[in-house]
Structure formats: structure tokens, C-alpha cells
PDB file of N, CA, C and O in Angstrom, chain B, residues numbered from 101:
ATOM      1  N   UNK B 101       0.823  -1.206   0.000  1.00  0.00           N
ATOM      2  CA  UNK B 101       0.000   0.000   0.000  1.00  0.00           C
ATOM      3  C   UNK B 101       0.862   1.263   0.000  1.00  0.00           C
ATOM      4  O   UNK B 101       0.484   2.365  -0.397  1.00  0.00           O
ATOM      5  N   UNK B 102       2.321   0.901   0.599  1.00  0.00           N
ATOM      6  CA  UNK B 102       3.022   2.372   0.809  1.00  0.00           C
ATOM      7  C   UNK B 102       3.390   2.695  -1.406  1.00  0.00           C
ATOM      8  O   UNK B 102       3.343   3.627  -2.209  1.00  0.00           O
ATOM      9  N   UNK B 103       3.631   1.603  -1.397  1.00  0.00           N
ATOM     10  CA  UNK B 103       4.028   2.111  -2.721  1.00  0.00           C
ATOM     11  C   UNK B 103       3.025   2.371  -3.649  1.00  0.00           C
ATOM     12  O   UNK B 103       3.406   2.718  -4.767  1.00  0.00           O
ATOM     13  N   UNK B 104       1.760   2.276  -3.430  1.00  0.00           N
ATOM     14  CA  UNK B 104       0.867   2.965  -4.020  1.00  0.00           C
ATOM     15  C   UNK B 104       0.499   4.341  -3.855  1.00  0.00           C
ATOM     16  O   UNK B 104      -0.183   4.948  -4.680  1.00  0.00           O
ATOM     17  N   UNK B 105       0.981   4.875  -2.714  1.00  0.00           N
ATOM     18  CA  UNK B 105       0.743   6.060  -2.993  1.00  0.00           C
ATOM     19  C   UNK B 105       1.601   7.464  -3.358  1.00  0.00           C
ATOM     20  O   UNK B 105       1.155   8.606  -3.244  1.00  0.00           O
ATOM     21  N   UNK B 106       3.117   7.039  -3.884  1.00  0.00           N
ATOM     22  CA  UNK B 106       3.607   7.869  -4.486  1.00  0.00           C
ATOM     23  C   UNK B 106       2.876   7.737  -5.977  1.00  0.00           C
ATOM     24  O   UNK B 106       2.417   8.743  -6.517  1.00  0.00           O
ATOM     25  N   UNK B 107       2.795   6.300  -6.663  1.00  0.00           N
ATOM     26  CA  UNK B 107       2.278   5.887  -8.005  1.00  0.00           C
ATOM     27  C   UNK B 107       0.945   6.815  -7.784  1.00  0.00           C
ATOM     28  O   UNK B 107       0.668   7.672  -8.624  1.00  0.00           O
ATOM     29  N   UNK B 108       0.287   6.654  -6.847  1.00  0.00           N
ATOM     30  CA  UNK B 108      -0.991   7.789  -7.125  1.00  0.00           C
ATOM     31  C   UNK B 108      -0.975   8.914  -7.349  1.00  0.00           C
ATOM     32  O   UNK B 108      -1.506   9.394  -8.351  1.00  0.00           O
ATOM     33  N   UNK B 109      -0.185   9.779  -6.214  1.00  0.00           N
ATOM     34  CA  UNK B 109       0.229  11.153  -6.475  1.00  0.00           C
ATOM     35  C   UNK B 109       1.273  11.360  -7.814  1.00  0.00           C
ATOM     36  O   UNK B 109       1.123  12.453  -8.362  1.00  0.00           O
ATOM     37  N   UNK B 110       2.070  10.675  -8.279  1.00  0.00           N
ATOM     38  CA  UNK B 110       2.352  10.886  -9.552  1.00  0.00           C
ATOM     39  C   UNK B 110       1.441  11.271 -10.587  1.00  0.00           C
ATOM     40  O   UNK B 110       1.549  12.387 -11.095  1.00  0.00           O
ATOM     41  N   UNK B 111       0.150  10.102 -11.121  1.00  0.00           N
ATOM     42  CA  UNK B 111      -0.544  10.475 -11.810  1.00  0.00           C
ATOM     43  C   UNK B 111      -1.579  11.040 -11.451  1.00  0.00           C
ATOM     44  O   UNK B 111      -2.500  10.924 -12.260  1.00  0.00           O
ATOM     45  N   UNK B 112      -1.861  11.784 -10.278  1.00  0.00           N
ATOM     46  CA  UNK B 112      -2.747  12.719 -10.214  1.00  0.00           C
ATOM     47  C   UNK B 112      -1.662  13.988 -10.480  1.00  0.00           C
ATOM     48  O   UNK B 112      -2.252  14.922 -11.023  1.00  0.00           O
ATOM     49  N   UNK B 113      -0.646  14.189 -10.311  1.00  0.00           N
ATOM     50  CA  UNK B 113      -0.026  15.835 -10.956  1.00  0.00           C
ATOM     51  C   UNK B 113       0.346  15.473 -12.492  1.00  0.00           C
ATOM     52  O   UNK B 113       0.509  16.427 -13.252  1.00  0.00           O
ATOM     53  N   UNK B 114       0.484  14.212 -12.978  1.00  0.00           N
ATOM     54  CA  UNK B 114       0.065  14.685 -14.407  1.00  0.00           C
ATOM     55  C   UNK B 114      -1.199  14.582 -15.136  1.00  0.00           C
ATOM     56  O   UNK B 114      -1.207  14.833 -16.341  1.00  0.00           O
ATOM     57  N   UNK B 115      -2.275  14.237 -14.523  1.00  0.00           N
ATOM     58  CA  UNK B 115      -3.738  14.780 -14.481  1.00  0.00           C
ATOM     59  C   UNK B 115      -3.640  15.959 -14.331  1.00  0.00           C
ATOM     60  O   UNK B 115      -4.198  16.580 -15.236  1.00  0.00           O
ATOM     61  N   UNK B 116      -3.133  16.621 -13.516  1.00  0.00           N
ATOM     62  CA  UNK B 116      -3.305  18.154 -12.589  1.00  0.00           C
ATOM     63  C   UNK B 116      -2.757  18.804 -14.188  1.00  0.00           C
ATOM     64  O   UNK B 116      -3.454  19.506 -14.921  1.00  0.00           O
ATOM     65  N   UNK B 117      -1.202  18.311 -14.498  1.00  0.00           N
ATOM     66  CA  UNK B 117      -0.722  19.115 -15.424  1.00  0.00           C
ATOM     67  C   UNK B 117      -1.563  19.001 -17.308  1.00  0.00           C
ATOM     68  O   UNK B 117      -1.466  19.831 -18.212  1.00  0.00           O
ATOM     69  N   UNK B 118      -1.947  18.322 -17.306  1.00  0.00           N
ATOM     70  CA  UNK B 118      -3.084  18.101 -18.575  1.00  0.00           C
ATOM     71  C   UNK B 118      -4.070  19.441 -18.122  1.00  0.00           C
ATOM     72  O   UNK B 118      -4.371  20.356 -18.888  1.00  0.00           O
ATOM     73  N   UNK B 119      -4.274  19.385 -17.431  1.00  0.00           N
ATOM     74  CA  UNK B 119      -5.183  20.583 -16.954  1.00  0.00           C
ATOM     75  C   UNK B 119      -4.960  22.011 -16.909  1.00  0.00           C
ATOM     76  O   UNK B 119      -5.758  22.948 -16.918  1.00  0.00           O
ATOM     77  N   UNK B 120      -3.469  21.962 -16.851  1.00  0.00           N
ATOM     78  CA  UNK B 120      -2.939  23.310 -17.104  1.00  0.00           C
ATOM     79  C   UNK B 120      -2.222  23.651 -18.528  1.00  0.00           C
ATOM     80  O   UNK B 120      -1.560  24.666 -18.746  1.00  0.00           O
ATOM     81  N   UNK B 121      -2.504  22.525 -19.519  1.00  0.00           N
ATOM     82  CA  UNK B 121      -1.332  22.673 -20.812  1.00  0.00           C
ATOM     83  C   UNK B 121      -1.528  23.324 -21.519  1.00  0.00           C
ATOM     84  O   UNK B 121      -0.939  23.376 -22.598  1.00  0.00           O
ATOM     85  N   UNK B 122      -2.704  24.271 -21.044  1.00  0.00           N
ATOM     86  CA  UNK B 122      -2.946  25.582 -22.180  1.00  0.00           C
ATOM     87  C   UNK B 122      -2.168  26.861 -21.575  1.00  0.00           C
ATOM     88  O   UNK B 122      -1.922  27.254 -20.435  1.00  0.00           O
ATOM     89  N   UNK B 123      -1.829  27.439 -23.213  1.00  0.00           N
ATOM     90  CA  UNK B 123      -1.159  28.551 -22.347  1.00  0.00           C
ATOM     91  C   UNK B 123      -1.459  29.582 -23.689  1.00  0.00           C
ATOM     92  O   UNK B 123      -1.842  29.287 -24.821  1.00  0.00           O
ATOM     93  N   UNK B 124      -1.165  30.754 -23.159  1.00  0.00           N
ATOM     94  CA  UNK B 124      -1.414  32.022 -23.918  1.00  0.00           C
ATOM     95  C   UNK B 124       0.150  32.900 -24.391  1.00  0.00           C
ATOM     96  O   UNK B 124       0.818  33.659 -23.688  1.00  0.00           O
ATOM     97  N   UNK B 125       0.364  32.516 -25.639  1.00  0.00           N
ATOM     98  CA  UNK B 125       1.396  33.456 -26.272  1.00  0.00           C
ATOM     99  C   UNK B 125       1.143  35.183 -26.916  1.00  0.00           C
ATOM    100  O   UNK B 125       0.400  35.620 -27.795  1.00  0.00           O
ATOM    101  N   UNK B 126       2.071  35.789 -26.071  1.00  0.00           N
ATOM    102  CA  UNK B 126       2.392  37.484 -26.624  1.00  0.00           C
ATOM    103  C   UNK B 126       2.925  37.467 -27.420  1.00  0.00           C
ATOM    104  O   UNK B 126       3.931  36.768 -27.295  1.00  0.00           O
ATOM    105  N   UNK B 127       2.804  37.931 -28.361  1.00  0.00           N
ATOM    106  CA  UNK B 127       4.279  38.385 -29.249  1.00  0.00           C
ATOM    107  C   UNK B 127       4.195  40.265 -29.463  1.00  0.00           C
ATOM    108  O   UNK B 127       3.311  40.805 -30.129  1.00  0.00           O
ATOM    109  N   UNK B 128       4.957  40.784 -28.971  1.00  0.00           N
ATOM    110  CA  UNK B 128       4.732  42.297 -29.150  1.00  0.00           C
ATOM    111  C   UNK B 128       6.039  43.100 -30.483  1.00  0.00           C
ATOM    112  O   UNK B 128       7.262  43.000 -30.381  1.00  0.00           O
ATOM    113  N   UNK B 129       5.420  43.705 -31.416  1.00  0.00           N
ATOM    114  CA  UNK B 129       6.211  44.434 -32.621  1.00  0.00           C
ATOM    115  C   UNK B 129       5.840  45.993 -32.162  1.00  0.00           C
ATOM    116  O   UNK B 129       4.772  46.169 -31.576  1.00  0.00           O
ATOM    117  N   UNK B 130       6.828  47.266 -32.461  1.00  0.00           N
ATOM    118  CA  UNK B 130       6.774  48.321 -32.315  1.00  0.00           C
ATOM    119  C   UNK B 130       7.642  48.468 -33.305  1.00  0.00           C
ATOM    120  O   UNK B 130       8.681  47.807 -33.311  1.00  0.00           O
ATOM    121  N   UNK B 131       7.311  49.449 -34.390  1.00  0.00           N
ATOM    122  CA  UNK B 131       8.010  49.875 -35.638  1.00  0.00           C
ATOM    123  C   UNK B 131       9.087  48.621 -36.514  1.00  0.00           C
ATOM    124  O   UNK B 131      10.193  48.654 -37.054  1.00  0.00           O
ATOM    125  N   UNK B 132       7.743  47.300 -36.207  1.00  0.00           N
ATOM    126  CA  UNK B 132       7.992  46.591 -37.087  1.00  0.00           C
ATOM    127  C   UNK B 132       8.996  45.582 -36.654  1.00  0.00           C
ATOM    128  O   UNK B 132       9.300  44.628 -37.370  1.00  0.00           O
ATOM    129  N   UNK B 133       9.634  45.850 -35.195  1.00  0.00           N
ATOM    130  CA  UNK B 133      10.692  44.765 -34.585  1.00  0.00           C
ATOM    131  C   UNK B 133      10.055  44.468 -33.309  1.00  0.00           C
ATOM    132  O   UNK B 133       9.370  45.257 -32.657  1.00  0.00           O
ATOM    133  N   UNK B 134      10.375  43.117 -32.971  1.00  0.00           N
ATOM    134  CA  UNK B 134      10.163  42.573 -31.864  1.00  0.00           C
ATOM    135  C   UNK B 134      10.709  43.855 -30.564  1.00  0.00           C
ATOM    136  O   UNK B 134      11.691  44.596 -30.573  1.00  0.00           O
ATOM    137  N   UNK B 135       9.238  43.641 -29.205  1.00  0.00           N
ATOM    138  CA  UNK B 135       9.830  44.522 -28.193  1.00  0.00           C
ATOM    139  C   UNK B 135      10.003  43.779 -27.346  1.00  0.00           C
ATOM    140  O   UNK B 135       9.292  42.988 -26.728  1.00  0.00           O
ATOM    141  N   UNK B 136      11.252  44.131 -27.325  1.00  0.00           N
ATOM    142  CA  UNK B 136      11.944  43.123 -26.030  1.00  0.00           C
ATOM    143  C   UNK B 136      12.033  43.884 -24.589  1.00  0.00           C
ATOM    144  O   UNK B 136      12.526  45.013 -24.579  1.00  0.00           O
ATOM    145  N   UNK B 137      11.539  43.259 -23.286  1.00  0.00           N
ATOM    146  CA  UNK B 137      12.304  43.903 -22.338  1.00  0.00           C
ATOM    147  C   UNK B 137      10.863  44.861 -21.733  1.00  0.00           C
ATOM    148  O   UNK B 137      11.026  45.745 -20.892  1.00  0.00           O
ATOM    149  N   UNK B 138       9.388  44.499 -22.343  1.00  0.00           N
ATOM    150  CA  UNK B 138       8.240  44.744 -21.769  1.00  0.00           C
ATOM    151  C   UNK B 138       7.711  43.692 -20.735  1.00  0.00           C
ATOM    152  O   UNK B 138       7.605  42.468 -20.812  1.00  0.00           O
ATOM    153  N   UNK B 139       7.365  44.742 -19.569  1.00  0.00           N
ATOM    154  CA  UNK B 139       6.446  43.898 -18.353  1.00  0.00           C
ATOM    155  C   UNK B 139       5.443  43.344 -18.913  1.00  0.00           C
ATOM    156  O   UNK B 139       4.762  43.885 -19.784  1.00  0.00           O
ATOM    157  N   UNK B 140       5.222  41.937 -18.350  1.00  0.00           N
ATOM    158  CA  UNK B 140       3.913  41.433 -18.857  1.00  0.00           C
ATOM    159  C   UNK B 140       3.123  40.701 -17.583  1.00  0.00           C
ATOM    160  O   UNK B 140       3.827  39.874 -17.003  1.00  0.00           O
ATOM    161  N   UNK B 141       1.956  40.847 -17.125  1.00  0.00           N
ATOM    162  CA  UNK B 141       1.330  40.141 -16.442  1.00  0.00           C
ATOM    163  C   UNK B 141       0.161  39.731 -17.116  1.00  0.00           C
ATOM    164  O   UNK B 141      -0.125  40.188 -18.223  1.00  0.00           O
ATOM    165  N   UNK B 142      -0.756  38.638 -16.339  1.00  0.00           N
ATOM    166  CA  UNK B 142      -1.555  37.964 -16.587  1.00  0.00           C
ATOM    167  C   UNK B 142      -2.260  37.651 -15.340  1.00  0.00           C
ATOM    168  O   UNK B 142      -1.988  36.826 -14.468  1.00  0.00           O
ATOM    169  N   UNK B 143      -3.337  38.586 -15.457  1.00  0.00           N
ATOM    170  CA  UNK B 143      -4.714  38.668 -14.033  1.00  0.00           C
ATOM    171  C   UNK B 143      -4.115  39.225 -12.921  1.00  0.00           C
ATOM    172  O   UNK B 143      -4.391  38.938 -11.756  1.00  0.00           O
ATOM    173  N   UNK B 144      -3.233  40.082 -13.320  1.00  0.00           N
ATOM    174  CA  UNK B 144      -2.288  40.662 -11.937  1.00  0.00           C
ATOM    175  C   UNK B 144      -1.419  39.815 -11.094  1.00  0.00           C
ATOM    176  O   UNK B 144      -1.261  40.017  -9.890  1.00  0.00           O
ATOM    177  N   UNK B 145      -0.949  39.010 -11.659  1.00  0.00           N
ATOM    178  CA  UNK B 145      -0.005  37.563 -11.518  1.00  0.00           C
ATOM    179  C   UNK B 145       1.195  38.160 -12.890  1.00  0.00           C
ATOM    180  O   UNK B 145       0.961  38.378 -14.079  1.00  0.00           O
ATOM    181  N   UNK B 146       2.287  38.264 -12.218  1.00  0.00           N
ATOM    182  CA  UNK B 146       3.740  38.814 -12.945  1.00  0.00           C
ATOM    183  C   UNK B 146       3.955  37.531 -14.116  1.00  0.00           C
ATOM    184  O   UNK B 146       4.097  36.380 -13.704  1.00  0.00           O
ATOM    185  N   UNK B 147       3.964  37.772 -15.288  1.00  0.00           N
ATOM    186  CA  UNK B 147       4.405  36.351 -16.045  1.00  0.00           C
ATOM    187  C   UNK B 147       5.988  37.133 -16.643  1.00  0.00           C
ATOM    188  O   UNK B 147       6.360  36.492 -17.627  1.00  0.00           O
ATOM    189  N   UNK B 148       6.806  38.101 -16.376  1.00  0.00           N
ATOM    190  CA  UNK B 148       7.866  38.253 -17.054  1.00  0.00           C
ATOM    191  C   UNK B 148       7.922  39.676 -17.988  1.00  0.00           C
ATOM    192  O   UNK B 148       7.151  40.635 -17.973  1.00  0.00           O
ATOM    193  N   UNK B 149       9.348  39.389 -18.945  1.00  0.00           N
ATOM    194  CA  UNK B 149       9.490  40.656 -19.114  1.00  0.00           C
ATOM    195  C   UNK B 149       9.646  39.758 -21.094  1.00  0.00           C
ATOM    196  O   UNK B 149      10.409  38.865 -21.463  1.00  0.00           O
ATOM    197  N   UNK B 150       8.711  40.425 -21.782  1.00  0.00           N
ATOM    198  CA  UNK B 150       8.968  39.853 -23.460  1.00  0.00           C
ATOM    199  C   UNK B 150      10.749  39.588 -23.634  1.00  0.00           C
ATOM    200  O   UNK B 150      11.683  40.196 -23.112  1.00  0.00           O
ATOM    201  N   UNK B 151      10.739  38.623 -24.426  1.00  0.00           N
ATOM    202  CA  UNK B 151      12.048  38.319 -24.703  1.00  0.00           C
ATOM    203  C   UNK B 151      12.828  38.879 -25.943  1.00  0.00           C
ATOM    204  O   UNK B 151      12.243  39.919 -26.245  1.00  0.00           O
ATOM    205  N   UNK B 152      14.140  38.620 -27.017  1.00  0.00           N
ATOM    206  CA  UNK B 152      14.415  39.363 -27.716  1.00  0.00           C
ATOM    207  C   UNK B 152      13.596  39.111 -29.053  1.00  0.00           C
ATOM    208  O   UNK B 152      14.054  39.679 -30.044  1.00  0.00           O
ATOM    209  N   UNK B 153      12.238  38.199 -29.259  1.00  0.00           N
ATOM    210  CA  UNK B 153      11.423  38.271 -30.468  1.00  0.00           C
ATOM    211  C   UNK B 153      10.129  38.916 -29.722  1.00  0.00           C
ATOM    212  O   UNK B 153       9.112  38.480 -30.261  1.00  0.00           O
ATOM    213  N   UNK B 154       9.885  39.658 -28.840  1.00  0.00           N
ATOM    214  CA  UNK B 154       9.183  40.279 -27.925  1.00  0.00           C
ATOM    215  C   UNK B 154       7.817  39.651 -27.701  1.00  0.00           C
ATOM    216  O   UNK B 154       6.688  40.138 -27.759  1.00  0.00           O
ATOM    217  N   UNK B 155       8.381  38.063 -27.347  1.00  0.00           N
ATOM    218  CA  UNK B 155       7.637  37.094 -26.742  1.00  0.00           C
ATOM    219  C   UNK B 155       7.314  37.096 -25.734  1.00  0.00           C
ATOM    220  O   UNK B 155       8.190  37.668 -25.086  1.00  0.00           O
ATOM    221  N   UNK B 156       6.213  36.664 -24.857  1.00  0.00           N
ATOM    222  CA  UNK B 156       6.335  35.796 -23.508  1.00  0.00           C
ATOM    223  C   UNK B 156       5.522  35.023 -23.280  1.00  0.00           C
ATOM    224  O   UNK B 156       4.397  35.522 -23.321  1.00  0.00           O
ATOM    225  N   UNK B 157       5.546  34.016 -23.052  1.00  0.00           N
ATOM    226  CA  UNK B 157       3.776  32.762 -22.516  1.00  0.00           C
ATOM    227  C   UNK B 157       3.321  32.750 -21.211  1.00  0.00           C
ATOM    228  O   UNK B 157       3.955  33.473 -20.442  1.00  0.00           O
ATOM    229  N   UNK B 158       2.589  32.257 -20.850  1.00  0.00           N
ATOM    230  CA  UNK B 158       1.810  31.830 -19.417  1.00  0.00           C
ATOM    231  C   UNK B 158       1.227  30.690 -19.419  1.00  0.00           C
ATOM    232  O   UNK B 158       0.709  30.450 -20.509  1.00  0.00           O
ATOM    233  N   UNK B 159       1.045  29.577 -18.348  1.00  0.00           N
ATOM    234  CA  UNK B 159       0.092  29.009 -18.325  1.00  0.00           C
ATOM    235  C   UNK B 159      -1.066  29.453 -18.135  1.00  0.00           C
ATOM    236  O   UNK B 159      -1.123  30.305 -17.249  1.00  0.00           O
ATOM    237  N   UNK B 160      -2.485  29.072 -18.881  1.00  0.00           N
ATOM    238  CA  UNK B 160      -3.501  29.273 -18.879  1.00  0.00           C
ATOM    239  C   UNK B 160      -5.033  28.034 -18.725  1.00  0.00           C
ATOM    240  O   UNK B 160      -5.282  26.979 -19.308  1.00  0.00           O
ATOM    241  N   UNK B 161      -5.636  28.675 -17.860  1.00  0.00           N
ATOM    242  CA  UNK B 161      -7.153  27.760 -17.344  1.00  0.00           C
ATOM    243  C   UNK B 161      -7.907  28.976 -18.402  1.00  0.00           C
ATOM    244  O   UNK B 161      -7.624  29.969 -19.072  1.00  0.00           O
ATOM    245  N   UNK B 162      -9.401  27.844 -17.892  1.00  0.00           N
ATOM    246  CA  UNK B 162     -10.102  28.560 -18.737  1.00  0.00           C
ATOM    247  C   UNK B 162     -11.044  29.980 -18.315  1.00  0.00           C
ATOM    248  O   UNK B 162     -11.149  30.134 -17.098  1.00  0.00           O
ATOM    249  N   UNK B 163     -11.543  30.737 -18.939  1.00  0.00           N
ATOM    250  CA  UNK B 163     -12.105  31.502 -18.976  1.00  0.00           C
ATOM    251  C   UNK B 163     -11.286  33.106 -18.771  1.00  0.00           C
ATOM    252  O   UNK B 163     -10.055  33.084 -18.753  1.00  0.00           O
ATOM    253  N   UNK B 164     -11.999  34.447 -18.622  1.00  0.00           N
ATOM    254  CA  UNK B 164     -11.790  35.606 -19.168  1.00  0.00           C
ATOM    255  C   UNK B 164     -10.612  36.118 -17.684  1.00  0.00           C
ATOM    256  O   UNK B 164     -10.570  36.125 -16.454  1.00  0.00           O
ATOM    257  N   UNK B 165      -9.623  36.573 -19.191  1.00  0.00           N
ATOM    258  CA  UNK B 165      -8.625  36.912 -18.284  1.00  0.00           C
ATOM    259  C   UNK B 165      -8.112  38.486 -18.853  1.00  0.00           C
ATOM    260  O   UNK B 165      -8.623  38.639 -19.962  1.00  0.00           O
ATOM    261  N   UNK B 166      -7.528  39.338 -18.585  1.00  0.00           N
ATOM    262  CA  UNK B 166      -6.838  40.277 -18.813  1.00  0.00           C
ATOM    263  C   UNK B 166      -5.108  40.183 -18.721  1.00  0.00           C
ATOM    264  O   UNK B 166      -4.641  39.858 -17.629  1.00  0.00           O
ATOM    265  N   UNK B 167      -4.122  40.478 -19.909  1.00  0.00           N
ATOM    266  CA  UNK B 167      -3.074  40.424 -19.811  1.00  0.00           C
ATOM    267  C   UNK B 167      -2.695  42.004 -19.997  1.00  0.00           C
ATOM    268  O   UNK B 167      -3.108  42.817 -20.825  1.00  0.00           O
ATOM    269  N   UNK B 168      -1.725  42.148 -18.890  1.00  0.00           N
ATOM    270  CA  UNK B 168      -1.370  43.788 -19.105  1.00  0.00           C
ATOM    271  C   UNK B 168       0.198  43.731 -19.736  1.00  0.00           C
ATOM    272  O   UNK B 168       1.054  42.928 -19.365  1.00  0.00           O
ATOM    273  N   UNK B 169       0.350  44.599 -20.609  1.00  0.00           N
ATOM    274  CA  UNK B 169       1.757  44.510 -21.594  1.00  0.00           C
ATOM    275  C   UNK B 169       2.120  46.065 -20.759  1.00  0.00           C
ATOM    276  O   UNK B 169       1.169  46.810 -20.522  1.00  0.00           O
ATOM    277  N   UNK B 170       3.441  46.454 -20.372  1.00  0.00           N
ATOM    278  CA  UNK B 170       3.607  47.727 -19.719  1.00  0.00           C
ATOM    279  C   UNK B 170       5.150  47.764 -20.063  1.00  0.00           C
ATOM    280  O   UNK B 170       5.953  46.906 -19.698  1.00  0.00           O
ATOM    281  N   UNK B 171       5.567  49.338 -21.125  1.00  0.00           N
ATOM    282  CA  UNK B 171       6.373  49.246 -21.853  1.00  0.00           C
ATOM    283  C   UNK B 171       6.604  50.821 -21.638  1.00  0.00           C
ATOM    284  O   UNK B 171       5.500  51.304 -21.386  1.00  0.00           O
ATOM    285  N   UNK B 172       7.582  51.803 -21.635  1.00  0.00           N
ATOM    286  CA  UNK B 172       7.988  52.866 -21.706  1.00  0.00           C
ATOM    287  C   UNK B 172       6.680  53.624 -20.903  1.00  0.00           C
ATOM    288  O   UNK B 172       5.958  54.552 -21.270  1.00  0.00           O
ATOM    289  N   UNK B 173       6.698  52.762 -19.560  1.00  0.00           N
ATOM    290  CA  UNK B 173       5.249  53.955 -18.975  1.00  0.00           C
ATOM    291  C   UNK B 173       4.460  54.038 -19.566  1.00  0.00           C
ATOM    292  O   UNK B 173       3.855  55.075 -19.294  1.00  0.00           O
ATOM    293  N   UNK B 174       3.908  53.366 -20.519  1.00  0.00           N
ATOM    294  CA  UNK B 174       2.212  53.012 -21.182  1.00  0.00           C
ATOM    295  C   UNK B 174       2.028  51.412 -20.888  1.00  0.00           C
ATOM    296  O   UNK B 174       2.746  50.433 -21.092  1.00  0.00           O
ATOM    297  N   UNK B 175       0.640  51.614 -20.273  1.00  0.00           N
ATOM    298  CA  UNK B 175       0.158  50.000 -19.801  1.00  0.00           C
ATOM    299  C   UNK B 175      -1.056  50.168 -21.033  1.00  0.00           C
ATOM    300  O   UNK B 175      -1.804  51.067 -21.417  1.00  0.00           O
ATOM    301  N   UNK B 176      -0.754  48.652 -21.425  1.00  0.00           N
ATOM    302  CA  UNK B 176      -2.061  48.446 -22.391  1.00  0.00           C
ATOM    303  C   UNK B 176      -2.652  47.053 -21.814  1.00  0.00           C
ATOM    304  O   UNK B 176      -1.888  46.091 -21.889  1.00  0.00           O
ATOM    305  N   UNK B 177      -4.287  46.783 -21.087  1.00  0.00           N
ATOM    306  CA  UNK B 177      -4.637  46.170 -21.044  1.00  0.00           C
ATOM    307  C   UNK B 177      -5.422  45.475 -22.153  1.00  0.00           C
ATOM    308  O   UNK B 177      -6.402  45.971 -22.710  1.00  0.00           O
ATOM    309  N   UNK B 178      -4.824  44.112 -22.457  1.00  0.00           N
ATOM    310  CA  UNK B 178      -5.876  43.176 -23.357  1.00  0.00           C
ATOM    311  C   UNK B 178      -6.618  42.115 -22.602  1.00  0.00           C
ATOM    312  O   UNK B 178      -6.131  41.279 -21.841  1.00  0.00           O
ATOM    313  N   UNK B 179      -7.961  42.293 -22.955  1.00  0.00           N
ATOM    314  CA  UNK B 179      -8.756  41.239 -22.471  1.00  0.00           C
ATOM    315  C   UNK B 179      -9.235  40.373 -23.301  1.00  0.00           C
ATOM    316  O   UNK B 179      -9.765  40.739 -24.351  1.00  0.00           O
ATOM    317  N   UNK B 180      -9.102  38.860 -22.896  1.00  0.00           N
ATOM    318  CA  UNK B 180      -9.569  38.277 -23.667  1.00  0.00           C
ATOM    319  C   UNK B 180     -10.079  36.582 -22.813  1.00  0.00           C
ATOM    320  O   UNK B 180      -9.702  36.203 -21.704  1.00  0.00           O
ATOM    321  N   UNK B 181     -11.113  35.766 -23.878  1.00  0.00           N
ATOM    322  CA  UNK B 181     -11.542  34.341 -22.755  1.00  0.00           C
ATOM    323  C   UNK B 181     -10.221  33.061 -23.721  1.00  0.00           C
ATOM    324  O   UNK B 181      -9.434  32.998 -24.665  1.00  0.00           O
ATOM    325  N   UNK B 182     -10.844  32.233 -22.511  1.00  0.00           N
ATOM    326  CA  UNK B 182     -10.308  30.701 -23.485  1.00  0.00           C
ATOM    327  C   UNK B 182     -11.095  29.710 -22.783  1.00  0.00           C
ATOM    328  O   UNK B 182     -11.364  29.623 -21.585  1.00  0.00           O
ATOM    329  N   UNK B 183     -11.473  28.828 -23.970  1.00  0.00           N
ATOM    330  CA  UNK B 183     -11.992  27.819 -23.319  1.00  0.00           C
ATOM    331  C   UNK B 183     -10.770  26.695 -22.607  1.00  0.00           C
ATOM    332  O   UNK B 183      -9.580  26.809 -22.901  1.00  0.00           O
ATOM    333  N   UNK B 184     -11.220  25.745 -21.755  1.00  0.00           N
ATOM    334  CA  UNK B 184     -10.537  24.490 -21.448  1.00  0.00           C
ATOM    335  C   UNK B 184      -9.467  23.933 -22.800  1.00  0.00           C
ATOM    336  O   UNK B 184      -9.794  23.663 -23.955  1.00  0.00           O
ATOM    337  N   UNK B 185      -8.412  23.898 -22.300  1.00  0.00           N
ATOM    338  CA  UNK B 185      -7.419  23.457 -22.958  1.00  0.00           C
ATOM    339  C   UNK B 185      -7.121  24.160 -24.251  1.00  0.00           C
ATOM    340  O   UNK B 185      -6.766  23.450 -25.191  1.00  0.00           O
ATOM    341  N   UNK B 186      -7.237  25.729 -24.466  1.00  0.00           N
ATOM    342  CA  UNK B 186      -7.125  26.174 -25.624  1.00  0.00           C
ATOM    343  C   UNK B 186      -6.264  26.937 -25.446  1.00  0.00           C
ATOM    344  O   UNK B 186      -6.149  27.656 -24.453  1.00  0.00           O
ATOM    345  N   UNK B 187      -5.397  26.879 -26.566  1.00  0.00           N
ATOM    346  CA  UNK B 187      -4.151  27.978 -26.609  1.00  0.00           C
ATOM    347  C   UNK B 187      -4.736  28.881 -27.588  1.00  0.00           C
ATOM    348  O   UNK B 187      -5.455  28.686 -28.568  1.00  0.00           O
ATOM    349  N   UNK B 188      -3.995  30.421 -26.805  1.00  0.00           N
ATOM    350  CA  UNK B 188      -3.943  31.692 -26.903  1.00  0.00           C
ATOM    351  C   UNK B 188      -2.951  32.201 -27.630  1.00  0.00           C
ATOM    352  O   UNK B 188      -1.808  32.051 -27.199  1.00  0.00           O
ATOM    353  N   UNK B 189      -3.174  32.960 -28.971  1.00  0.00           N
ATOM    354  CA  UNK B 189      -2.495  33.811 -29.219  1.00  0.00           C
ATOM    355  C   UNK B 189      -2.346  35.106 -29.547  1.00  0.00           C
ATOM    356  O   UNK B 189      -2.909  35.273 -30.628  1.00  0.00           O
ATOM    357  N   UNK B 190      -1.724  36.410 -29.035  1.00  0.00           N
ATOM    358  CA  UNK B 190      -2.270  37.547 -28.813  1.00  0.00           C
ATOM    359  C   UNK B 190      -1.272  38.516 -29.545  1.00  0.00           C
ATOM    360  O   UNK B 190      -1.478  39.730 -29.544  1.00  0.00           O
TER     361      UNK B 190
END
């Protein structure tokens, strides 16, 4: 019985993680080049700073979320939903 229950908790966190395998991609352009080096959150949860193709992802659940992009002291909020297990691209 003891060794059943690491084998359980194993496949309940990759149950857990099937559940989280959606995620929502940024990609941000300003005069046509990637912006690198913009704050990005997601529902007021920090996801990072865009990278040098002025990327960044998050994991994502479902339903309506707001991602804030915040770049030279201008915040631009985008809102947008997802269903269960759907990837985002913004």
C-alpha cells in the first residue's frame, strides 16, 4: 500500500498538469521589430518581461482573463476568454 501512494500522487499531478497545458502566447512588434524587455502580467499575476522576439507565454485555465503589456510607462490592457485546454495567441 506504501508504494501505491507515491504511483498515485504521480498520476494525479500529471492529471493536474493536462489541466494546465494551455497557455497564452504574446508576441509584441513596435516599428515593425520585436519589443523586447516589456512587463507582462496575466490577471495581476507577474508572467515576465517579453524576450528578444518580444515574446512571452503563461500558463492558462479557462475563462476571461486580462493580460497587461507595460512598456515605456504606457500600460495596455488586453482582455480576452479561453476555453478548457485552448491555446492563446495575442
Amino acid at each position: 500500500m506504501k508504494r501505491l501512494a507515491p504511483t498515485a500522487g504521480l498520476l494525479l499531478s500529471l492529471i493536474s498538469f493536462q489541466a494546465l497545458a494551455a497557455e497564452v502566447l504574446l508576441t509584441v512588434f513596435l516599428d515593425d521589430a520585436p519589443l523586447s524587455g516589456a512587463t507582462v502580467t496575466l490577471d495581476e499575476r507577474n508572467v515576465g518581461k517579453t524576450n528578444s522576439l518580444g515574446s512571452a507565454t503563461a500558463a492558462l485555465q479557462e475563462g476571461t482573463h486580462v493580460m497587461t503589456l507595460v512598456a515605456d510607462d504606457a500600460t495596455f490592457p488586453i482582455e480576452f476568454s479561453s476555453a478548457a485546454e485552448e491555446d492563446v495567441e495575442i
